[in-house]
C-alpha positions in Angstrom: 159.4 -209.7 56.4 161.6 -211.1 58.7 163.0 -214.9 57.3 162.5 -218.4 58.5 164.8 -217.7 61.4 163.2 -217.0 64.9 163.7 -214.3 67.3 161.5 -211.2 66.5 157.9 -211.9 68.2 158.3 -215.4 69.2 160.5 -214.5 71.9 163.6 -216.8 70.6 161.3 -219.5 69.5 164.2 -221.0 67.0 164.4 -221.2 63.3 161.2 -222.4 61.4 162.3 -226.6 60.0 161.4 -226.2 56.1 160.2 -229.2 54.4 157.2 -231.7 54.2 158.4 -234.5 56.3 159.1 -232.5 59.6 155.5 -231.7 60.4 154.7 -235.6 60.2 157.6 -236.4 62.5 156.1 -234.2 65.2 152.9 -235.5 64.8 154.1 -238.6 65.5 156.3 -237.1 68.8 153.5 -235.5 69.6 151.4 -239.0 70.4 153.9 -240.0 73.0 153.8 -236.3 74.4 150.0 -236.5 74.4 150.1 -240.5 76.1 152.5 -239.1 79.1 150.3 -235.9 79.6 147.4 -238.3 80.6 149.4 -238.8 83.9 146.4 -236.6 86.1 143.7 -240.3 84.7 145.5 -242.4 86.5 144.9 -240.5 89.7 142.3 -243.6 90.8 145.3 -246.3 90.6 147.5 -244.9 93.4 144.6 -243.1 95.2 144.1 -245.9 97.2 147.8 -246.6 98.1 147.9 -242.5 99.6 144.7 -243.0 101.9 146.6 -245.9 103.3 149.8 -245.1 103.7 149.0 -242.0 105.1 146.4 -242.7 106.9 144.0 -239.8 105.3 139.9 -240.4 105.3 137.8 -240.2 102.4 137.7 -236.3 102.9 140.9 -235.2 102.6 141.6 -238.2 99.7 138.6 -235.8 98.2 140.9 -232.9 98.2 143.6 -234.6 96.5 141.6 -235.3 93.7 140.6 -231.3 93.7 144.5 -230.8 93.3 144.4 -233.4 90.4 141.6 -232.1 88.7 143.4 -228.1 89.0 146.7 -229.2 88.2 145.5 -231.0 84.8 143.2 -228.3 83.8 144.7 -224.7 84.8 147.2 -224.1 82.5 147.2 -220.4 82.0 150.5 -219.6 82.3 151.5 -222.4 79.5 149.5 -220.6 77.6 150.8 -217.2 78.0 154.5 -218.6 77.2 153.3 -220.4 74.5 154.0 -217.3 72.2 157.0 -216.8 74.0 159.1 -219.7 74.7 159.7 -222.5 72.1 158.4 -226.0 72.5 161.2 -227.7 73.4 161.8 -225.5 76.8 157.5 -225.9 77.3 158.2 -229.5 77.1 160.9 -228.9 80.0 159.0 -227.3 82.0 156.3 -229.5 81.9 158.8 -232.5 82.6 160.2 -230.9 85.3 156.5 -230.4 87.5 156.3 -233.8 86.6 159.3 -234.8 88.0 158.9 -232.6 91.2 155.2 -233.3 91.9 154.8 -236.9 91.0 158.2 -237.5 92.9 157.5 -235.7 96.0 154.4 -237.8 95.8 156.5 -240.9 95.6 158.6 -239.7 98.7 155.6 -239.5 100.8 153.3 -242.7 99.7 156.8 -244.8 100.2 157.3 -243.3 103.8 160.8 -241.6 102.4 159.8 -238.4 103.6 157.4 -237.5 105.9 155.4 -234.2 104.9 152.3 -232.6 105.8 149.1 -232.6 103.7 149.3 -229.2 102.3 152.5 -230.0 100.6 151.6 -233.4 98.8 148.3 -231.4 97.6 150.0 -229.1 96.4 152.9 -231.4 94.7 150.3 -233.1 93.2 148.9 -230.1 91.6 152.3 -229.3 90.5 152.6 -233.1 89.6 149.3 -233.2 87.1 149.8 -229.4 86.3 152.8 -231.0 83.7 149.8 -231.9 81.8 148.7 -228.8 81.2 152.1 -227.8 79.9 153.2 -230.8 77.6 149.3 -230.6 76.2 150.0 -226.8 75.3 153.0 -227.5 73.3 152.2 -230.5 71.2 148.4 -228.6 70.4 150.2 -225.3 69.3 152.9 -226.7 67.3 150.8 -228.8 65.5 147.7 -226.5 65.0 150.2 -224.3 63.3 152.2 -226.4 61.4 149.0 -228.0 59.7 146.7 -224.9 59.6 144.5 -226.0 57.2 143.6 -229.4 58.6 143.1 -228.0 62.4 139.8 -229.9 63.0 141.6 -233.4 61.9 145.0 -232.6 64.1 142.7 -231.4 67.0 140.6 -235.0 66.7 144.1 -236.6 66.7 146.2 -234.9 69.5 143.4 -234.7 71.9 142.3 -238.5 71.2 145.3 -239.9 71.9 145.4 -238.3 75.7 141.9 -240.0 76.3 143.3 -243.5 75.5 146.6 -242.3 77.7 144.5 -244.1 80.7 144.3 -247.1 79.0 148.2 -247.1 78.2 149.1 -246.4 81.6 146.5 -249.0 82.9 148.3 -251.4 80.7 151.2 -250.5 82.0 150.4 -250.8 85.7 148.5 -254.3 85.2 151.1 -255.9 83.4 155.0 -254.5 83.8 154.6 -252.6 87.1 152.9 -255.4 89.0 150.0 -253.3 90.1 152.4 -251.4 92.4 150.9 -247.6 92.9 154.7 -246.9 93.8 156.0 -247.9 90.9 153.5 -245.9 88.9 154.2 -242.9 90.8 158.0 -243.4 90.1 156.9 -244.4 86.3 155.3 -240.7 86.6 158.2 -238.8 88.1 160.9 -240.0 85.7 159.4 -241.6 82.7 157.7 -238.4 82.0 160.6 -236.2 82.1 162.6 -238.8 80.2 160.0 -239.5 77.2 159.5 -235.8 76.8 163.7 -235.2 76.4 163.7 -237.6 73.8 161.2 -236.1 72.0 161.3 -232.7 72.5 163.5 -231.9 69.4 160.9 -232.9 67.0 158.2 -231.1 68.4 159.2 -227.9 66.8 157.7 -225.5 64.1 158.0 -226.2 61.0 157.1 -224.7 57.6 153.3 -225.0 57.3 151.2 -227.6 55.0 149.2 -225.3 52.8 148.4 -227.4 49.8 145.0 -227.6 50.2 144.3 -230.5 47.1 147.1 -232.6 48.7 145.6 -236.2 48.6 148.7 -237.7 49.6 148.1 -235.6 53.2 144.9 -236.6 53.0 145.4 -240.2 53.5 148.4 -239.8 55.9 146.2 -238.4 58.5 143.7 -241.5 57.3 145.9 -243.6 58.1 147.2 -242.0 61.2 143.5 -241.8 62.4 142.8 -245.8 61.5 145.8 -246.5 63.4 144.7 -244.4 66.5 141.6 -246.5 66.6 143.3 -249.5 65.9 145.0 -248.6 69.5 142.3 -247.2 71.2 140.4 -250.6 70.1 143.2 -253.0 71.2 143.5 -250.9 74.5 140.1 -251.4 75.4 140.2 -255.0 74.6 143.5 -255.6 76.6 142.4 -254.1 79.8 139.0 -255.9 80.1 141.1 -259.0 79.3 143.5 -258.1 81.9 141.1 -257.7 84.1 138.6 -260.6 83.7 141.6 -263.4 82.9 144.5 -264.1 84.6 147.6 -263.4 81.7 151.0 -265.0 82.0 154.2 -262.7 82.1 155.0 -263.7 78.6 151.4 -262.9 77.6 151.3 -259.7 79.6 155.0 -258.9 77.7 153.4 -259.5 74.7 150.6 -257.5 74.7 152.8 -254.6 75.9 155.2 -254.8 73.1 152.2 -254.9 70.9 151.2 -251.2 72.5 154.1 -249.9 71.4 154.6 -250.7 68.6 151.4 -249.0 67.7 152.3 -245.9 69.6 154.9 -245.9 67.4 152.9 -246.3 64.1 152.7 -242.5 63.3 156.4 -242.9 62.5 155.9 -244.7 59.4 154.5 -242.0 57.3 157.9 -239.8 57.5 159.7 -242.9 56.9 157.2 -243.7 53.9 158.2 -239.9 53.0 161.8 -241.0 53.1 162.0 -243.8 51.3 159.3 -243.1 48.5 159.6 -238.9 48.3 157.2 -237.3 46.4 158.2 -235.0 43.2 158.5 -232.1 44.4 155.9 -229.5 42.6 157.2 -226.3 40.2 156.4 -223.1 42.7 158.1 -220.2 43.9 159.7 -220.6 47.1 157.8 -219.5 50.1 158.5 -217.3 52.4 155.7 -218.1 54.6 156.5 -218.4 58.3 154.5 -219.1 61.5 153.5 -215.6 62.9 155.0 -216.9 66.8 158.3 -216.4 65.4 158.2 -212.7 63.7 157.5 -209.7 64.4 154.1 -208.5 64.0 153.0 -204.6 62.4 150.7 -202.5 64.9 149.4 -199.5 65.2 150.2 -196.6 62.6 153.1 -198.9 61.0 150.6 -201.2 60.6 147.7 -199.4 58.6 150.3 -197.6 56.1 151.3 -201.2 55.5 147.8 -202.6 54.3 147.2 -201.8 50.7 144.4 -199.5 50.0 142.3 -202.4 48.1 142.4 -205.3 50.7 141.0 -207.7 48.1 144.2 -207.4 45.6 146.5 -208.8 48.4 147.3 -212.5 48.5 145.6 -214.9 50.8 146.8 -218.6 50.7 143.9 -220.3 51.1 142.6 -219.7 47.1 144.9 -217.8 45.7 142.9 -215.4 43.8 139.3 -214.2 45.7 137.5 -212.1 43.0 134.6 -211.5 45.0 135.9 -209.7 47.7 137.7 -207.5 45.1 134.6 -206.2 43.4 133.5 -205.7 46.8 135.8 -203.5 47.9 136.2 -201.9 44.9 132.2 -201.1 44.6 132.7 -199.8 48.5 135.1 -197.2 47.3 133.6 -196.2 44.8 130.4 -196.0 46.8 132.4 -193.8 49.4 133.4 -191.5 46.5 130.6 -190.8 45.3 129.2 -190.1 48.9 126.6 -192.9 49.4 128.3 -194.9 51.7 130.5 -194.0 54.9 133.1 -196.2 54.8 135.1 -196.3 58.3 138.4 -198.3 58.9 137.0 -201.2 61.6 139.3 -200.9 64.8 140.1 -204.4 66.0 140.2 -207.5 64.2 137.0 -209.0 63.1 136.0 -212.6 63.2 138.6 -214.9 61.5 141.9 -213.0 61.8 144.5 -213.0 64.7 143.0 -211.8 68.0 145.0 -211.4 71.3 143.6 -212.8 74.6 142.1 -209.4 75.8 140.4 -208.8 72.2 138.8 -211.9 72.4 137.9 -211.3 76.2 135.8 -208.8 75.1 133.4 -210.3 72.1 130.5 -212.1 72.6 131.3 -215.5 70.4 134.1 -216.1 72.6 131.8 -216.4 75.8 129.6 -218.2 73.7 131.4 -220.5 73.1 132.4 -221.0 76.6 129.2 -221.1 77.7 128.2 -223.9 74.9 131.6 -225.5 76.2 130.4 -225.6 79.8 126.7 -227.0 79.2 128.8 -230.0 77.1 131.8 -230.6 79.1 130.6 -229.2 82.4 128.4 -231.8 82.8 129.7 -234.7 81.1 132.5 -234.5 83.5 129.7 -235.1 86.4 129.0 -238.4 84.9 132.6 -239.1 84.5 133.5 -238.4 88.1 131.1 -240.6 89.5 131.0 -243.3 86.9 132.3 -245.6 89.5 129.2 -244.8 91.7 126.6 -244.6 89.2 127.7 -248.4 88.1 127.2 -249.3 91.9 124.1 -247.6 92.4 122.7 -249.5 89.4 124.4 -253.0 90.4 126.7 -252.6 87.7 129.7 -254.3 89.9 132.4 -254.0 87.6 133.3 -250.6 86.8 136.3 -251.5 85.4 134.7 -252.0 82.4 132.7 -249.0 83.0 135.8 -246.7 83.3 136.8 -248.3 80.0 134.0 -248.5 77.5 134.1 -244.9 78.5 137.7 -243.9 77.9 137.2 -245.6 74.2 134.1 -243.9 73.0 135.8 -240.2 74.8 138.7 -241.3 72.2 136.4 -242.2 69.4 134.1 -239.5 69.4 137.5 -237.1 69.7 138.8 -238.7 66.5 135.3 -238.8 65.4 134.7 -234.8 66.2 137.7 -234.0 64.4 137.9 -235.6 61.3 133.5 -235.2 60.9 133.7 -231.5 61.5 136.6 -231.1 59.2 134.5 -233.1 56.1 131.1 -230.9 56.5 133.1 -227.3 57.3 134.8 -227.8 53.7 132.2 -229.5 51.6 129.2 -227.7 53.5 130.9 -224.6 54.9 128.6 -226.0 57.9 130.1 -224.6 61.6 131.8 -226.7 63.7 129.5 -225.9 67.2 126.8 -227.5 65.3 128.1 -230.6 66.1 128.4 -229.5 69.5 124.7 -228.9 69.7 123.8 -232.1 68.1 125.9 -234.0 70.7 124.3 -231.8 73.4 120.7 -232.7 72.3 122.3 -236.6 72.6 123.5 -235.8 75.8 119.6 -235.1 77.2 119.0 -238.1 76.2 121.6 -240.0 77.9 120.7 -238.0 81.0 117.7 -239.0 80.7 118.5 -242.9 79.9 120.7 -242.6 83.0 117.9 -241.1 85.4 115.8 -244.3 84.8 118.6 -246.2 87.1 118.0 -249.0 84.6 121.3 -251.8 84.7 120.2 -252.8 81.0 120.7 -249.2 80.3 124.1 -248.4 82.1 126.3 -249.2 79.3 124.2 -248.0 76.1 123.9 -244.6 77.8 127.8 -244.3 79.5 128.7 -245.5 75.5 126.5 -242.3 73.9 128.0 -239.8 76.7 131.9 -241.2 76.2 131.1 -240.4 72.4 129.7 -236.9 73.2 132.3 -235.7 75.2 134.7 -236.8 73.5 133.4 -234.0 70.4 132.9 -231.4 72.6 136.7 -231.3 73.0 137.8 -232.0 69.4 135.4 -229.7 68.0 135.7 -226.8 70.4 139.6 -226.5 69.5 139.7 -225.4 65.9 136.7 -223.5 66.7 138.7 -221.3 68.8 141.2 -221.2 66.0 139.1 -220.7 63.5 137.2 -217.4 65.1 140.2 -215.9 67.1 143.0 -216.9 65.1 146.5 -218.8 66.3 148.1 -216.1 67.8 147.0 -216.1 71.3 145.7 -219.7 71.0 147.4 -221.6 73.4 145.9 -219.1 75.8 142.3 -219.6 74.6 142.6 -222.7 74.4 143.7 -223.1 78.1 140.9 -220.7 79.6 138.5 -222.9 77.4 139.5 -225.8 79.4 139.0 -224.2 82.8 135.1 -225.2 81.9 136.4 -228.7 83.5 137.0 -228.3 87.0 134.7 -225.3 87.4 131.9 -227.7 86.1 132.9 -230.5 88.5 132.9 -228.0 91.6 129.1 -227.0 90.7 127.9 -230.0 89.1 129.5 -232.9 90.6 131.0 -231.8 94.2 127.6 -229.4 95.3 125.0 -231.0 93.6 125.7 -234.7 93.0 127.8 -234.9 96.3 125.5 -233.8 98.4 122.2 -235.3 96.5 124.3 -238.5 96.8 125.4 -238.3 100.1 121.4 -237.5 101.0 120.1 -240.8 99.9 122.6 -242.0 101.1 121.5 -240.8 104.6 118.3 -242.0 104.0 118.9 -245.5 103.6 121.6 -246.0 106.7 118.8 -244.5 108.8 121.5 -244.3 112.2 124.7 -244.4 110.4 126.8 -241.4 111.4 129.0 -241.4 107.6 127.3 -243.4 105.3 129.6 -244.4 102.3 127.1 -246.1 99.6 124.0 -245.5 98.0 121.9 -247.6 95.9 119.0 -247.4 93.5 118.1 -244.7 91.1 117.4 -241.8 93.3 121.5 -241.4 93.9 121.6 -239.2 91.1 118.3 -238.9 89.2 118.0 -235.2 90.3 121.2 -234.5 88.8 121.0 -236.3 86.0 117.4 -234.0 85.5 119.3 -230.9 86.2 122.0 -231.9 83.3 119.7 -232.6 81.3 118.2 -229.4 81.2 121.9 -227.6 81.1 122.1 -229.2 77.8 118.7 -228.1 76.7 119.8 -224.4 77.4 123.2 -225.5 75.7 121.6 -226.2 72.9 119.4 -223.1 72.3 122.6 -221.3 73.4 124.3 -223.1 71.0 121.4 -222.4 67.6 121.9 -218.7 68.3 125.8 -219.0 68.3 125.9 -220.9 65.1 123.4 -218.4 63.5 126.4 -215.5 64.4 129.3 -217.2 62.9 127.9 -219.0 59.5 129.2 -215.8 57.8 132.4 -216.4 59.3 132.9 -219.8 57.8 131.6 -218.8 54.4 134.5 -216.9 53.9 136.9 -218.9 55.8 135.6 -222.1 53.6 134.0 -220.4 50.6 136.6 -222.1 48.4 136.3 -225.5 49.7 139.2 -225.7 51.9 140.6 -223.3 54.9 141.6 -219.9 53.6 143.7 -216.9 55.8 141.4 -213.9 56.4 143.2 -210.9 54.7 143.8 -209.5 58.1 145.6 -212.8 59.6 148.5 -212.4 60.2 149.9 -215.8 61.2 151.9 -217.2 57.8 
């Protein structure tokens, strides 16, 4: 086995950082990674200042939020170079679409540079597409340097892009002077820069594999009670900004006050510094992350595995008895001519898979398809939350927009660190959470369809929460069934579910439901631009309703498949590597 040192496999991904504290000071880089790859939310604040500038109609300012939503969610080719490129060049990358899109964009709102419309759409893909890259690298990194907490770290990087809005809605309110060209030019280069100044940190490191660490266990406690604390603050902030009229020194104030809880991650590797823990009496490991060695295959490979797969190590219990006499009594079986025991070609359930091999099994489309009932059509309700609130006489949906970007963050956090607790205690599947949200979400369809104003903000609180687990729980799911090898690429053509569910769910069927009544009601007008009442978007709010239904049944028959799976992932109370895995 190759040592810590990269090269091999990882395609030059640089030498593995040994040591406890390292992990926690790229979790804590990876929260202001995660805050500037929210960059394609903010798409509504300088919307307005394009159509104008410009001169576009509503049709073509349409467009350009089809280039925002495929530049944030297409992120495929991250993926594949996650496994071949180290974090800190990802991180460039993404910086430099950033810098490229979002300043091209800035070129042509401020008049600079006169262009034509195919090239700001597509610098705005490029622009939002930096997203996609900076998201890939601080999930990777992460997932694998904390293996065996992959739900909570999941809960944690993902929740802190949904309250990215809020922090670049605090920053446009207060120290850019609600200037969309100053955001734009806060896009282009403070992106770039807060990703240089990070990108060292965001690096793999020796994984955490003490599974009875308590002292880990309250660091992410207290890293997930101070990402509410923010998420919380955020939320109260904005509708303060919005409703009250803040002096510049008030407006400073609560700024300074944002970052220094952006920055409250940091404290636990300072903690670590100040007050190190005794180190434990162990033999020195020579574990390191499978992205940065060579892996065996074919032939090489087999003659490699010892005949009885139960004696070999695995690092989530140490010893695993059971599957010994398992094997053992199979053998023996063989032998004696009772049983025909075939090598199994292929991974199975649990251990590394690439792309192709997952391509091809049945739980991975599952999953995608449990993904897309969820996420699909949540994101219907989030792309016309604006509307709904109108069509309802809900005015202010400002406070719409944000009551929903807090309960996305807390039911992120929530799905994380909930699905972690029950798949160790219980050995209980993460998806069923997904289906228990999903039956919630009929619900809330339902609550929605009644076009009720004292309903609005109960229902857009219970579908902020829902979505917001989709997403945390259907991360270390994929990690959990396909393994970490191929994950960033998984988990990118997961996230595809997005804008393919706003193209069916939101553009053809509550566009053109809602552009329908609108007809109705401006009997005469030639381009009606509002509707009101319920009927806007009761159909569709039926016809997600009834997605969800089938999510859920989809869902029941997906969990039924992989409860094995996470009986012997989990069967000793914490995360534990397959025999065949390959990643440590």
């Amino acid at each position: 086995m190759p040592g810590g040192g990269g090269g091999g496999g990882g395609g030059g991904l640089g030498k593995v950082k040994a040591g406890s504290r390292p992990p926690w000071v790229g979790l804590a880089a990876a929260v202001w990674v995660q805050v500037a790859a929210g960059s394609a939310y903010v798409f509504p604040l300088y919307s307005h200042a394009i159509k104008e500038a410009l001169g576009y109609n509503q049709k073509s300012l349409t467009m350009l939020g089809v280039a925002n939503d495929v530049g944030e969610n297409v992120g495929l080719v991250p993926g594949v170079l996650a496994n071949r490129l180290p974090p800190w060049l990802i991180l460039l990358i993404g910086s430099a679409c950033a810098f490229f899109g979002f300043g091209t964009v800035w070129l042509a709102v401020t008049k600079t540079v006169a262009m034509p419309y195919w090239v700001l759409w597509i610098a705005l893909c490029i622009g939002t597409n930096s997203s996609a890259w900076l998201g890939t690298a601080a999930l990777v990194t992460n997932m694998r340097n904390f293996p065996l907490s992959r739900g909570t770290v999941a809960g944690l990087i993902k929740g802190y892009v949904a309250v990215s809005a809020a922090v670049y809605t605090e920053a446009f309110n207060g120290m850019l002077n609600n200037s969309p060209t100053n955001l734009l030019l806060l896009l282009a280069l403070g992106i770039p820069i807060a990703c240089v100044l990070v990108m060292y940190f965001v690096r793999p490191c020796t994984p955490s594999l003490d599974e009875d660490n308590s002292t880990e266990h309250s660091h992410f406690v207290f890293t997930q009670i101070s990402s509410v604390v923010l998420g919380a603050y955020l939320m109260v902030a904005t509708i303060l900004g919005d409703t009250l009229k803040l002096s510049a020194t008030i407006t400073y104030l609560l700024f300074g006050i944002m970052i220094l809880l952006l920055l409250s991650p940091l404290a636990i590797p300072i903690k670590m510094t100040l007050y190190p823990s005794k180190p434990k009496d162990e033999k020195p490991s020579t574990i390191v992350p499978s992205y940065s060695t060579d892996s065996l295959s074919g032939a090489d490979q087999e003659s490699a595995e010892p005949l009885l797969r139960g004696t070999s190590n695995t690092f989530g219990t140490g010893t695993n008895d059971s599957d010994e006499a398992t094997d053992v009594d199979l053998l023996l079986a063989e032998g004696e001519g009772a049983v025909n025991l075939k090598r199994r070609k292929g991974p199975r359930r649990g251990d590394d898979f690439t792309f192709g091999e997952a391509l091809v099994k049945a739980d991975f489309w599952l999953l995608f398809i449990v993904y897309f009932c969820g996420v699909g059509t949540g994101v219907t309700a989030l792309n016309n939350l604006a509307q709904i609130g109108i069509a309802v006489g809900a005015n202010d949906t400002t406070v719409l927009l944000c009551l929903f970007g807090f309960c996305n963050f807390v039911g992120r956090i929530l799905g994380g660190s909930v699905s972690e607790y029950f798949v160790r205690s219980r050995m209980l599947p993460r998806p069923f959470w997904m289906m228990c949200t999903q039956i919630i979400m009929v619900v809330t369809f339902l609550l929605f369809a009644t076009g009720l104003h004292s309903l609005i903000y109960v229902s857009t609180t219970l579908l902020g929460i829902c979505y917001g687990v989709q997403f945390a729980v259907m991360i270390p799911t994929v990690s959990e069934l396909f393994g970490l090898k191929d994950f960033g690429l998984m988990y990118n053509f997961m996230l595809m579910v997005n804008p393919i569910g706003a193209f069916f769910f939101s553009a053809l069927l509550a566009g053109y439901i809602y552009d329908k009544e609108a007809a109705r009601q401006n009997p005469g007008v030639l381009d009606p631009s509002n509707c009101f009442g319920p009927d806007c978007f009761r159909l569709t709010f039926y016809v997600c309703a009834i997605v969800c239904c089938c999510g859920t049944l989809i869902c029941l028959f997906f969990i039924a498949r992989i409860k094995p799976v996470y009986q012997m992932l989990y069967a000793s109370g914490s995360f534990r590597h397959p025999r065949h895995q390959q990643l440590y």
